[in-house]
C-alpha positions in Angstrom: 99.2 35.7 167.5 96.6 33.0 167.6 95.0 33.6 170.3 93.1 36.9 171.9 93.5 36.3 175.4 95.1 38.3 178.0 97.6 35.4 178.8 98.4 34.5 175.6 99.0 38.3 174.6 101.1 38.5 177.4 102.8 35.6 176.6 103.5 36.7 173.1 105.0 40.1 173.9 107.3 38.6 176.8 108.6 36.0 174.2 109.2 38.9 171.9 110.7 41.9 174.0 112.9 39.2 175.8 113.5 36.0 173.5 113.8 34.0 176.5 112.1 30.1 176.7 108.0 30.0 177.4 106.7 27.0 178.6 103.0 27.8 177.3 100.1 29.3 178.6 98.0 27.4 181.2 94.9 27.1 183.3 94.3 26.6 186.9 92.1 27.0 189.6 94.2 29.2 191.9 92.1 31.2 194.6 93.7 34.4 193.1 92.5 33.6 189.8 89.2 32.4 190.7 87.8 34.5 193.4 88.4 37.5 191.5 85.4 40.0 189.7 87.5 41.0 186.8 89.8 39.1 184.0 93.0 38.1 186.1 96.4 36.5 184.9 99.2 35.2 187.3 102.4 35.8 185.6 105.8 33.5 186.5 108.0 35.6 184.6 111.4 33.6 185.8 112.9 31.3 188.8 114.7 32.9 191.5 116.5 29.5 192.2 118.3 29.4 188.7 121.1 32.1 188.8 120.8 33.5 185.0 117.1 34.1 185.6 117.6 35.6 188.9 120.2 38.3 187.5 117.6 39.2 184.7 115.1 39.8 187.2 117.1 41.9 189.4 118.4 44.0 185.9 117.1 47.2 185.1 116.9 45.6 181.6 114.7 42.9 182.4 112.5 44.9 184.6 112.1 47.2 181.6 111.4 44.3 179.4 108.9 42.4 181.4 107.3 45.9 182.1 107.1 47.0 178.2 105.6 43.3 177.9 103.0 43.4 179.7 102.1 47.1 179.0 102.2 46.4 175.2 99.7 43.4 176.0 97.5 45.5 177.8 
């Protein structure tokens, strides 16, 4: 891992518990991310519009995986 930060952590673990495509850590100024008092990441974990993704969100396996991801990050 190169980086320390939450996202990229995140980002790390997700890519290794699920081996599915990243498209990279990023920065915005989104009112949830912003207006908060504590470190804050806004995860898009998959697309409900592409079918493949959309059954690996609904799976008890992915659910686990992202889960375990983001736990393991933590």
């Amino acid at each position: 891992m190169q980086s320390t930060s939450l996202a990229n952590k995140i980002e790390y673990h997700l890519n290794q518990e699920s081996a599915r495509p990243t498209r990279g850590v990023k920065q915005a100024g989104f009112m949830v991310l912003r207006a908060t008092s504590m470190p804050s990441v806004l995860l898009e974990v998959g697309f409900l519009s592409n079918d493949e993704e959309e059954k690996y969100l609904g799976s008890h396996k992915g659910q686990v995986n992202i889960a375990t991801s983001i736990y393991r990050a933590v």
